[in-house]
C-alpha positions in Angstrom: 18.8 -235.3 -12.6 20.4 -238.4 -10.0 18.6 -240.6 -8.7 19.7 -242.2 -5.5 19.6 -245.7 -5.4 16.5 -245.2 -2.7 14.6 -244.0 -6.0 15.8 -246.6 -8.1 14.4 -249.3 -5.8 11.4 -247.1 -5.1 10.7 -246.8 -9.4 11.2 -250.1 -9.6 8.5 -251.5 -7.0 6.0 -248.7 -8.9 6.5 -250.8 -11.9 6.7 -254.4 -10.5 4.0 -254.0 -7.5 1.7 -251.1 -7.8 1.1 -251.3 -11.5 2.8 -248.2 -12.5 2.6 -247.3 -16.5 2.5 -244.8 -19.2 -0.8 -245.4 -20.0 -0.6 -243.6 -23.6 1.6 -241.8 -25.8 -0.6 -240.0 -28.3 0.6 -238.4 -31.6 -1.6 -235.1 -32.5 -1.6 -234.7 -36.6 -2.8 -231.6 -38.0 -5.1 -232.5 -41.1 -6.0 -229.3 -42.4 -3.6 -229.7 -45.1 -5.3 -232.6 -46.1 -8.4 -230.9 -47.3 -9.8 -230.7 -50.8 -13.3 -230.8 -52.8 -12.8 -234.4 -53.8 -13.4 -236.8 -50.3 -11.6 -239.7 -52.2 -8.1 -237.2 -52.5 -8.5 -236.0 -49.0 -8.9 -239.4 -47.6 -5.9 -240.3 -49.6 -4.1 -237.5 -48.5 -5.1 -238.4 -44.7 -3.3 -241.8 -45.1 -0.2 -240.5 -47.1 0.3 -238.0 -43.9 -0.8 -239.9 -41.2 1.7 -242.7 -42.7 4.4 -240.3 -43.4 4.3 -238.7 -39.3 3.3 -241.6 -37.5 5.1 -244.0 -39.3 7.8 -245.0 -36.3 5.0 -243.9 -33.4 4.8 -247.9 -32.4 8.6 -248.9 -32.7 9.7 -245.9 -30.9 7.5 -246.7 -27.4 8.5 -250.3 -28.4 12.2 -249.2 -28.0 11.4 -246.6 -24.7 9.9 -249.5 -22.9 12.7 -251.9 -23.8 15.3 -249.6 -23.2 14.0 -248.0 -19.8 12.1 -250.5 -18.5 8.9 -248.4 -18.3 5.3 -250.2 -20.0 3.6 -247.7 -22.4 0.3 -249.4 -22.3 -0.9 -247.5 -25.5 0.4 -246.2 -28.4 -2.2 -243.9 -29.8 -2.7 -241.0 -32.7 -5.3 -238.3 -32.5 -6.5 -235.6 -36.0 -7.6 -232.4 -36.4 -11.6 -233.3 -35.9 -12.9 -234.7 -39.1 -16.2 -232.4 -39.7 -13.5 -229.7 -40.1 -12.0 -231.5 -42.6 -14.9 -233.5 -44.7 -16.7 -230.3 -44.1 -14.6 -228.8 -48.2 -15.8 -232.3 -49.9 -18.7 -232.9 -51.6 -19.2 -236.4 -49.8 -22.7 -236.4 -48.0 -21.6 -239.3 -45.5 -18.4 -239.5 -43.4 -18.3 -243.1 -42.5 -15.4 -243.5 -45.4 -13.3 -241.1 -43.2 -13.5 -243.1 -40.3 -13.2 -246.6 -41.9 -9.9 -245.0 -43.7 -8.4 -243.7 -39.7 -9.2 -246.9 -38.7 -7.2 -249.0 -41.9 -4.2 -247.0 -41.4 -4.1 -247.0 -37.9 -4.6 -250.7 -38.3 -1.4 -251.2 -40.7 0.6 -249.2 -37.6 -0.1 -251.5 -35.0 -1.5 -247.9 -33.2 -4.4 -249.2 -30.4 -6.8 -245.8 -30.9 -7.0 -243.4 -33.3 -9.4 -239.9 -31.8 -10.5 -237.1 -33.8 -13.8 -238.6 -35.1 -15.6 -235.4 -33.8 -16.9 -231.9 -34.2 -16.8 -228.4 -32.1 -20.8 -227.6 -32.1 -20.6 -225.8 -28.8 -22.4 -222.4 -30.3 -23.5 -224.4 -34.1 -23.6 -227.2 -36.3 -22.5 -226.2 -39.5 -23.9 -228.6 -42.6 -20.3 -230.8 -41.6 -21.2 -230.6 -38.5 -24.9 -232.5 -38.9 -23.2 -234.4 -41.0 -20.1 -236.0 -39.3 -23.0 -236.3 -35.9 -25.3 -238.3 -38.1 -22.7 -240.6 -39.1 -21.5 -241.2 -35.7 -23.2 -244.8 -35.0 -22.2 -246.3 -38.2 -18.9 -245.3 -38.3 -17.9 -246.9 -34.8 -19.9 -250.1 -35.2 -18.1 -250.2 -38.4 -14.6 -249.7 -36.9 -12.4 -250.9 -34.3 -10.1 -248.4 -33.5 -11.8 -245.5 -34.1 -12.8 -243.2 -31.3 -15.6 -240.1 -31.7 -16.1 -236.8 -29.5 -18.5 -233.7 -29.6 -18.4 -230.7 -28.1 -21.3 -229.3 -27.5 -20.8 -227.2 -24.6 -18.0 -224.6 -23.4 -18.3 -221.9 -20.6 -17.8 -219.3 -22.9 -21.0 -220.4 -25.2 -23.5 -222.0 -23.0 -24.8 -225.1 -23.7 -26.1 -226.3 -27.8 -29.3 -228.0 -26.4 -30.0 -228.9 -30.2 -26.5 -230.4 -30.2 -27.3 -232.8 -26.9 -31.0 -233.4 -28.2 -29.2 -234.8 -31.0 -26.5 -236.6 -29.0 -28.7 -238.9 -27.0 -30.1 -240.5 -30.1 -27.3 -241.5 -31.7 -25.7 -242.4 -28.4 -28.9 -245.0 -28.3 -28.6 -245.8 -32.5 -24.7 -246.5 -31.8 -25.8 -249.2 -28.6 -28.4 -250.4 -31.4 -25.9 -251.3 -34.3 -23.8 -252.8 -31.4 -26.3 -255.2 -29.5 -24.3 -258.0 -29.6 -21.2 -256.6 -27.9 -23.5 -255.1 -25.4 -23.8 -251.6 -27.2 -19.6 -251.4 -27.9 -19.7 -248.5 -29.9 -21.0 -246.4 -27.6 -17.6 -246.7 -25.3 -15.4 -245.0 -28.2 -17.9 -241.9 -27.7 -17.4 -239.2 -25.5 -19.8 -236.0 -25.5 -17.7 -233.0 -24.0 -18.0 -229.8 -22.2 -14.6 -227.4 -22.8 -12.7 -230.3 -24.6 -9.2 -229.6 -24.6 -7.6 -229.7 -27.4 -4.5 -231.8 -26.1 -5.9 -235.0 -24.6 -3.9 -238.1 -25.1 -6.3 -239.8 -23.6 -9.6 -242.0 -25.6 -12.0 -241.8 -26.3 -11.8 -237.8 -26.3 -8.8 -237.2 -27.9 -8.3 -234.9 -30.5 -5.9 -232.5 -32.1 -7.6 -228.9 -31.8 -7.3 -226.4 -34.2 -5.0 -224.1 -32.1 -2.4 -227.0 -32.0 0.5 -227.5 -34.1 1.5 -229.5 -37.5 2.2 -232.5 -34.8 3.2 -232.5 -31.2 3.3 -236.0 -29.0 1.0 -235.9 -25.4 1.3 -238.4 -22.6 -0.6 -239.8 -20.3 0.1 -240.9 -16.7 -1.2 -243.4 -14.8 -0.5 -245.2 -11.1 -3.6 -245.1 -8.9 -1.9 -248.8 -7.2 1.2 -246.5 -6.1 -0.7 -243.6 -4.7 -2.8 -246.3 -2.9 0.5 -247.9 -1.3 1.5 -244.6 -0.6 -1.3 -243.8 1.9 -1.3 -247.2 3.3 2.1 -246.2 4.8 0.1 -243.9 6.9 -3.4 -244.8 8.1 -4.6 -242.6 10.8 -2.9 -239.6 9.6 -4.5 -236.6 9.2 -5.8 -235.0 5.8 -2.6 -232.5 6.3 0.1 -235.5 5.9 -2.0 -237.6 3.8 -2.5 -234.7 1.3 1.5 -234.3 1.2 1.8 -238.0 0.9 -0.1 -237.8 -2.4 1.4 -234.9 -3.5 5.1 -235.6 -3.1 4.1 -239.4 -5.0 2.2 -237.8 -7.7 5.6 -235.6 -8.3 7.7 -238.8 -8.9 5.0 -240.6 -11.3 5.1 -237.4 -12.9 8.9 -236.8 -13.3 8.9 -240.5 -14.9 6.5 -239.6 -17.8 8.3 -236.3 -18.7 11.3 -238.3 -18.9 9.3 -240.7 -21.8 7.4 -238.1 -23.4 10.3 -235.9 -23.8 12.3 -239.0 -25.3 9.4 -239.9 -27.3 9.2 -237.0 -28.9 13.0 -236.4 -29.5 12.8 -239.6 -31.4 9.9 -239.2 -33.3 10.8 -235.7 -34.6 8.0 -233.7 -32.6 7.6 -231.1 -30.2 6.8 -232.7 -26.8 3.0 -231.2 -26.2 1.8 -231.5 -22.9 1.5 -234.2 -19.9 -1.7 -235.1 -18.6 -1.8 -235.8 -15.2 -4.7 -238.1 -15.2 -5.0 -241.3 -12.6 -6.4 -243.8 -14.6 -7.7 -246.7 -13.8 -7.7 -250.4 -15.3 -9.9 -253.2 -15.0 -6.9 -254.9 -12.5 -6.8 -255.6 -9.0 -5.0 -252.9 -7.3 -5.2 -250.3 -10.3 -8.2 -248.5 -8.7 -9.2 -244.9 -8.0 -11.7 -246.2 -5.8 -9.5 -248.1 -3.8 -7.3 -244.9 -3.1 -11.0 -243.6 -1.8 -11.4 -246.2 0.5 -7.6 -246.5 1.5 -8.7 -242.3 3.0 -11.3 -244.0 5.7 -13.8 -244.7 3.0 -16.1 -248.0 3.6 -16.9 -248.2 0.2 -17.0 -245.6 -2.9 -19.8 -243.6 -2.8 -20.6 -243.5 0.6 -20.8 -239.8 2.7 -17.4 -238.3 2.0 -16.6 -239.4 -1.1 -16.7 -236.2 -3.0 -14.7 -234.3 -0.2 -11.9 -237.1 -0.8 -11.5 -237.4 -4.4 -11.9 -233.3 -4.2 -8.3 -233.9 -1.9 -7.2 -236.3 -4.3 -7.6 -234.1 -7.4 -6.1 -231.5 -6.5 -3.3 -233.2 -4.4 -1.9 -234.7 -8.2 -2.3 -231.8 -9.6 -0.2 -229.6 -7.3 2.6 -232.3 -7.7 2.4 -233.0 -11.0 2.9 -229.3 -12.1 6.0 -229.3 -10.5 7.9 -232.3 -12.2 6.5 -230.8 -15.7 7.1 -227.9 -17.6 3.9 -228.3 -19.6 1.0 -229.6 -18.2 -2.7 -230.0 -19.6 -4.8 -232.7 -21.1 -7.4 -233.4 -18.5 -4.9 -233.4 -15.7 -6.5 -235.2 -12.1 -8.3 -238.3 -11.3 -10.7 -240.6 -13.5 -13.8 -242.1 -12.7 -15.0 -244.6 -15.4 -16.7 -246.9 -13.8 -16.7 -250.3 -15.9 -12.9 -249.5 -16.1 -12.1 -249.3 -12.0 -12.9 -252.6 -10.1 -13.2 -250.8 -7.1 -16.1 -248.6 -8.7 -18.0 -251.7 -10.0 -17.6 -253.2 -6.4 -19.1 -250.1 -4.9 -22.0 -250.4 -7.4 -22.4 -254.1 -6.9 -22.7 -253.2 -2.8 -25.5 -250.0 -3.7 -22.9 -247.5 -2.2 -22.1 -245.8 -5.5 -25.3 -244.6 -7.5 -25.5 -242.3 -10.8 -26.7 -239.2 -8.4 -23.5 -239.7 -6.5 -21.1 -240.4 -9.6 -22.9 -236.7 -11.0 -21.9 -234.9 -7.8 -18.1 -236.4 -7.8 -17.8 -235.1 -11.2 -17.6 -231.6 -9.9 -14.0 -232.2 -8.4 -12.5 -234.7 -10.6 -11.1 -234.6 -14.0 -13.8 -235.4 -16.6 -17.2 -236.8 -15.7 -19.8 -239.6 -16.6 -17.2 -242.1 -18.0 -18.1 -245.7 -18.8 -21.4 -246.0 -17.5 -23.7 -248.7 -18.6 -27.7 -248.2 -18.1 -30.7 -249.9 -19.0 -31.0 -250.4 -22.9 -34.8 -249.0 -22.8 -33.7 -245.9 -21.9 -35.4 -243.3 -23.7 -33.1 -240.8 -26.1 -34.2 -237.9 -24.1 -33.2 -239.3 -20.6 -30.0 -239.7 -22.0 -30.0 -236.2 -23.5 -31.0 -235.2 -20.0 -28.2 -236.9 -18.2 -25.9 -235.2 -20.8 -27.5 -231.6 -20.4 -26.9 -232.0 -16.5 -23.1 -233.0 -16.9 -22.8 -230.2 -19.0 -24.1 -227.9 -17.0 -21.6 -228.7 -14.2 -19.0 -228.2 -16.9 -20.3 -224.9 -18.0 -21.0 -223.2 -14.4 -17.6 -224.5 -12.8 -15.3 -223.5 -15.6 -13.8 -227.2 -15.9 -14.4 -230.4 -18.4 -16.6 -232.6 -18.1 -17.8 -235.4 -20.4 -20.7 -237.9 -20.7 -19.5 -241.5 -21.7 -22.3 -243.5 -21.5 -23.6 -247.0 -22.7 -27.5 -247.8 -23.1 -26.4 -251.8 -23.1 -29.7 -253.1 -25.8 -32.1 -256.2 -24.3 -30.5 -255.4 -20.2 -31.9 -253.9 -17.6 -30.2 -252.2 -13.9 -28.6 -255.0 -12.6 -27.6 -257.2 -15.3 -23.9 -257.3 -16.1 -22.3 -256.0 -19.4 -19.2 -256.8 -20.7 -16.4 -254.6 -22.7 -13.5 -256.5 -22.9 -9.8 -255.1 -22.6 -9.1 -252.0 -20.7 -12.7 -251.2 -21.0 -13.5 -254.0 -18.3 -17.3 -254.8 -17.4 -19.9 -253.5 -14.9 -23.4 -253.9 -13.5 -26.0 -251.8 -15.4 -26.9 -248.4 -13.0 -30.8 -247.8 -13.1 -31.7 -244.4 -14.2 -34.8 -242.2 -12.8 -37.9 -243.2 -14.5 -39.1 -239.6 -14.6 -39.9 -238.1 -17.9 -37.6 -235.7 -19.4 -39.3 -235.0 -22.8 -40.9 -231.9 -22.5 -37.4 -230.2 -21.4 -34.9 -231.7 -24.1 -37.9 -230.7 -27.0 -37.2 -227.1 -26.0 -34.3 -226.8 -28.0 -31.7 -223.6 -28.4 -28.8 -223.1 -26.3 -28.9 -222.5 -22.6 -26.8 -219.3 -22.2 -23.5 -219.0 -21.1 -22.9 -218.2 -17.2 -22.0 -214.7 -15.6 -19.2 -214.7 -15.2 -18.1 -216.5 -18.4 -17.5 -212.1 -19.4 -14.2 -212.0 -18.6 -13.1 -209.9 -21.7 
C-alpha cells in the first residue's frame, strides 16, 4: 500500500505531537506442554520454553521501532493460565510459578508477563482455590507479574463463591503492599468473558483455544483522535463520528503493519489486533480529553456515556476495516489513575464511581484502576465486583474490575503508582452494608437469552 506524502507528514505528526504508539506487542505461549507431576520439572520446563519462544521478543520491537520509526511502548508475553497448569503437580502453593514468570521475564528485558489466572466462571477446581489463594503473595512478591480471574461469562452466570472470594484477596494483596499504596492490587484484574487474546495487562492471557504461540498488539492514540475533532468543533455527531472513524482506520493500518512484521520476525502467527484507546498518565494522552473535546465540560458530567458510547463504536467500525483480524478488547479504556483527564474530572467531583459503573456499559472493559478507601470491607468490594459483572453478563460484552483498596487512606487522599500506572485521588465508596448479599453464595444464573444453541 502507498502512501502519499500527505500521509507521511500526517504519520509523522501522530508520532511527534499527539503521542501516537504501539502500546504493546504481546507474545501468547501455550504451556500445556509444560505440565507434569513434579512442580519443580514443570517450572523448569516453563523457563526452557518460554526462553526458547520468546527469546528475540525484545530485540525484535527494538529493531521495528528503530527501523520504522514507530515507539512500541511495551514488549510483553502472556501463558496458558497457570491453575491449568500447576493444577497436574503435587505443589500445594503456586507462588513458585509466579516468582519463576517473573525471573525469566526479568532476564528478557519483557515489561509484563499475564497468565497468573484461572477460568472459575461455572467452578473452582482444587487448582483453581489454589492458584486464587496464592494470588496476594505472588504479586507482592513479583514485579512483573500480572494475575486475572474469570469468574463470570454470559454463557454461565456469575460464580458468586468465586467473587466472594475475589474481594478478599483483592484487600490481602493491598495489605502485603501498604507501602506502595496497595501495588499489587494493579497487576489484578477480575473478568467477565475474558478473551483469550488480550495483549493488553493486567488481563492478558493465552486461552486454551489459542495456538502453540501467536503475537497480539495493541493500539493506542487517544492525543490523535483528540486533534482530530478539534479540527471541527461545532460539527455535528454525523461528521464528528466520521472524523473518528476514518482516524481510528489510519492508527489502525499502522499497527497491522508492526504486528504483522513482528510476527514474521519472530516466527509466529500474527494473532489479533486490539483496537483499544489507551491512555497514559501524559498530558494530551487522555480518553477523557477526547470526551470533553465532544462539548463535554468535564468527564462525568450528563452526556458522558452517550459520547464514549459514539466513541466506542466509532474505533471500532474503523479499525475493522484496516485489519483482517481484530479482537482483544477492541474500543476505548477508562482506567482512571492512568488518564489525567479522568483524575481531573475526579479532583473537580464530575466523575464519581456510580458514573464510571454506567460508562462501563459502552466502553471496552470496565472498573480499571480505581483506588478507594483502604477500610473498605471485603464484601463491598465483592459487591462492586458482582455489579460489574452483572453488566458483563446481561450485555454480552467484557467487563473487568481493577480495583485498589489503598491501606491507612481514605476518599480524597492521593495514591501513587508510578510509571504507566500514574496516580489518583481515592473515590469514596457507599457506606451501605453489603454482607448479607455477598454471604449468599452460588452462582447467579445465566441470562435468557444466553440459549442461543
Amino acid at each position: 500500500m502507498l502512501f502519499t506524502p500527505y500521509e507521511i507528514k500526517e504519520t509523522v505528526d501522530m508520532f511527534l505531537r499527539y503521542k501516537l504508539d504501539i502500546r504493546a506487542i504481546t507474545l501468547g505461549i501455550s504451556l500445556l506442554d509444560c505440565v507434569s507431576a513434579s512442580g519443580t520439572e514443570t517450572r523448569r520446563r516453563i523457563r526452557d520454553k518460554i526462553l526458547r519462544v520468546a527469546g528475540n521478543l525484545v530485540k525484535v520491537g527494538q529493531e521495528i521501532e528503530i527501523e520504522y520509526g514507530i515507539p512500541i511502548i511495551n514488549k510483553r508475553i502472556s501463558v496458558t493460565p497457570i491453575s491449568l497448569i500447576a493444577g497436574a503437580s503435587e505443589d500445594k502453593n503456586y507462588t513458585a510459578y509466579a516468582q519463576t514468570l517473573d525471573e525469566v521475564a526479568r532476564d528478557l528485558g519483557i515489561d509484563f508477563v499475564g497468565g497468573y489466572s484461572a477460568l472459575v466462571q461455572k467452578g473452582l477446581t482444587v487448582g483453581d482455590e489454589r492458584l486464587i489463594a496464592s494470588i496476594p503473595e505472588a504479586l507482592a512478591s513479583t514485579e512483573r507479574v500480572c494475575s486475572s480471574v474469570n469468574v463470570a461469562t454470559t454463557k454461565s452466570g456469575i460464580n458468586m463463591d468465586a467473587v466472594r472470594l475475589m474481594g478478599q484477596v483483592i484487600k490481602d494483596a493491598a495489605a502485603r503492599t501498604a507501602q506502595k499504596d496497595g501495588l499489587a492490587c494493579a497487576k489484578l484484574v477480575v473478568f467477565c468473558n475474558a478473551p483469550e487474546d488480550n495483549p493488553f495487562m493486567a488481563g492478558a492471557f493465552h486461552g486454551p483455544g489459542e495456538g502453540e504461540s501467536t503475537l497480539n498488539v495493541g493500539v493506542s492514540g487517544p492525543g490523535v483522535v483528540k486533534a482530530a475533532l478539534e479540527n471541527h468543533r461545532g460539527a455535528s455527531f454525523d461528521e464528528i463520528a466520521d472524523v473518528i472513524k476514518k482516524t481510528a482506520f489510519k492508527i489502525t493500518r499502522m499497527g497491522q503493519l508492526v504486528g504483522m512484521e513482528a510476527a514474521k520476525r519472530l516466527g509466529v502467527p500474527f494473532g489479533i489486533l486490539d483496537l483499544s484507546l489507551a491512555p497514559t498518565p501524559e498530558v494530551g494522552d487522555s480518553v477523557a480529553r477526547i470526551l470533553e473535546e465532544m462539548g463535554l465540560e468535564s468527564a462525568g458530567t450528563h452526556g458522558t456515556t452517550a459520547a464514549l458510547a459514539m466513541l466506542t463504536d466509532m474505533v471500532k467500525k474503523g479499525g475493522v476495516m484496516a485489519s483482517t483480524h481484530v479482537g482483544g478488547l477492541s474500543g476505548a479504556f477508562i482506567p482512571v489513575s492512568e488518564d489525567e483527564g479522568m483524575v481531573a474530572a475526579v479532583r473537580s467531583g464530575s466523575l464519581s464511581l456510580d458514573k464510571l459503573e454506567a460508562m462501563t456499559t459502552v466502553c471496552s472493559v470496565g472498573l480499571d484502576m480505581i483506588a478507594i478507601p483502604g477500610d473498605t470491607s471485603a464484601a463491598t468490594i465483592s459487591a462492586i465486583i458482582a455489579d460489574e459483572m452483572a453488566i458483563g453478563m446481561v450485555n454480552g460484552k467484557t467487563t473487568a474490575v481493577r480495583i485498589i483498596p489503598v491501606p491507612g487512606k481514605k476518599a480524597g487522599d492521593w495514591a501513587e503508582f508510578g510509571g504507566l500506572l500514574g496516580g489518583t485521588p481515592i473515590m469514596p465508596v457507599h457506606n451501605f452494608s453489603s454482607e448479607a448479599f455477598i454471604a449468599r453464595g452460588g452462582r447467579i444464573p445465566a441470562p435468557i437469552h444466553s440459549f442461543r444453541n
